[in-house]
N, C-alpha and C positions, 0 to 999 in steps of 0.2 A: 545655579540654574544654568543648564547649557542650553535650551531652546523650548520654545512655547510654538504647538499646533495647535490651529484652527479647521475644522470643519463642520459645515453646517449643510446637511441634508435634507430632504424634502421627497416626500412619498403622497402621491396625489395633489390634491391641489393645496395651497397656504394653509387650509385651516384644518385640512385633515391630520397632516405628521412633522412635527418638525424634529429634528436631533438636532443639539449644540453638543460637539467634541472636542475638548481641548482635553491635550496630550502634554503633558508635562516634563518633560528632559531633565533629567538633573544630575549629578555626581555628589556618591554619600562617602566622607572619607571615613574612616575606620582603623583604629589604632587594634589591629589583629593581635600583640603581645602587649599590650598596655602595660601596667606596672608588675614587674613579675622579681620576687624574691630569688637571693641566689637559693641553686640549685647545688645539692653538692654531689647528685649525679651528672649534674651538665645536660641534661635533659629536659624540657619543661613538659609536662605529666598531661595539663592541662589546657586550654584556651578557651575562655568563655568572653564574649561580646552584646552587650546589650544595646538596642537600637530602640531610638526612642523618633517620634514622630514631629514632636516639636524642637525648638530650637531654645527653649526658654531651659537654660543648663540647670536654672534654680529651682524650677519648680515640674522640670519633665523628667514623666516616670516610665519604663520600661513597657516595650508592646512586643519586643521579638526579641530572643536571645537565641544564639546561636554556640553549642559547643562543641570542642573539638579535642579528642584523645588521640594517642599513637593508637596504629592499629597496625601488629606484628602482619608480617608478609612472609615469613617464618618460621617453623618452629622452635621455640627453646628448649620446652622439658622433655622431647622425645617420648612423648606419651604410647606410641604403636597401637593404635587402638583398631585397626584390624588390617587385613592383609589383599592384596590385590589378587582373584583365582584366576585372573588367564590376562592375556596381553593385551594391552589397550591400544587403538590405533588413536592420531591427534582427533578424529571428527567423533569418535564414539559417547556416546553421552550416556548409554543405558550398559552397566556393568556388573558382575558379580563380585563380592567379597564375601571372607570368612564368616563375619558377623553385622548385622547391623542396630542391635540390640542398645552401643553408645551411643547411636545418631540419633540424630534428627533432622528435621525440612528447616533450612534457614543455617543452620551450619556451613563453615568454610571448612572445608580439608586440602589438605596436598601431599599429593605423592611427587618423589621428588621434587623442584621445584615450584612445578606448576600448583597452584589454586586450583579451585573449584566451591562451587557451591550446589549444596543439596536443594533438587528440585523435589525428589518426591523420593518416597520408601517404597519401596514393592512387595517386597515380603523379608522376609529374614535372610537374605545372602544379595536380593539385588535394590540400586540403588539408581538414577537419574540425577542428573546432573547437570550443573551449566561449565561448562568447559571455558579454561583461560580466564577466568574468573579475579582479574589483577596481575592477571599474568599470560603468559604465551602456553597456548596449548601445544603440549607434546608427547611423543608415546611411551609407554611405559611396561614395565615386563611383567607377567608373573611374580608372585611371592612380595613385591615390592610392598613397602609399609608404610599404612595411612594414618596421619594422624592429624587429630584435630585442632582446626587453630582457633583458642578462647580467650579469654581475658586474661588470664593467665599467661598468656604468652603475651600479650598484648602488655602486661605489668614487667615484661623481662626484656621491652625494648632499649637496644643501646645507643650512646650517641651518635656514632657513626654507619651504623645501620638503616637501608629503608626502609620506610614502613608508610603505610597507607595513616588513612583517617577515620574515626568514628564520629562522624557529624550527628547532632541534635537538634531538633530546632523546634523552640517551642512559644506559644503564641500566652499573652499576659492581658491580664483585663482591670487585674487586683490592684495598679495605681503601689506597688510598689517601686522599690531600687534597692538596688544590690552594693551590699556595705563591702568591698574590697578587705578592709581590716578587721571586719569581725566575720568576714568570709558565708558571709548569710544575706537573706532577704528580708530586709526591714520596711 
């Protein structure tokens, strides 16, 4: 516990409104890599953390879990899945390509380095965008090749390489715990 506020309000007179606010300060530690088997990519694949609201280790069951994957900043497999039709400047967000027939809204693509993510489809060659999207917006030429970055690339990250994150976070009511060694929820 690092610190306890108090406030107590009043709207008209004594008997019409009162607020009692206490604010509670606290610091929750969090073992982020807890027990983790070796890896013989050297990589750990996974991060799952479960928060529990009590303190009683024996008998508190899980209310929030949080997990975390690599999330490639990259491409691996060279997929080319369509082509840039004219030059892009860094501020441009609405653009033409070849095809937009693999996309979809919620997708990351990158040309050359930069990221982006699919804001909207327009029709079949233009597409909307959010620019710099994990990365620095910059400009890029004609014919340049876009492709998409999936799970699959996301499964080809290396050790030494950066890469983002795919956080979860999901909320439990079920009064379960999560068995570390039978890798499930008991």
């Amino acid at each position: 516990m690092d610190n306890i506020s108090f406030q107590d309000d009043y709207e008209g007179d004594f008997a019409t409104r009162r607020a009692l606010i206490y604010t509670l300060n606290f610091t929750a530690k969090t073992y982020l890599f807890g027990p983790v088997s070796d890896s013989s990519e050297g990589l750990i694949k996974k991060v799952q953390v479960d928060y529990h609201a009590s303190v009683d280790t024996e008998n508190a069951r899980r209310e929030l879990r949080y997990s975390a994957t690599p999330q490639a900043l990259k491409d691996y497999n060279d997929d080319n899945t369509t082509v840039l039709r004219t030059n892009l400047s860094k501020t441009k967000t609405r653009f033409d390509v070849t095809a937009t027939s693999a996309l979809a809204v919620g997708m990351r693509i990158i040309i050359d380095k930069e990221i982006m993510k699919i804001k909207e489809i327009v029709d079949a060659n233009t597409i909307v965008v959010n620019r710099g999207y994990q990365s620095t917006a910059a400009t890029h030429v004609e014919n340049a090749s876009i492709d998409v970055l999936t799970a699959a690339d996301d499964l080809l990250v290396e050790p030494d390489d950066d890469f983002g994150f795919n956080g979860v976070l999901e909320q439990f009511s079920d009064s379960r715990s999560y068995s570390p060694t039978q890798q499930k929820d008991i």
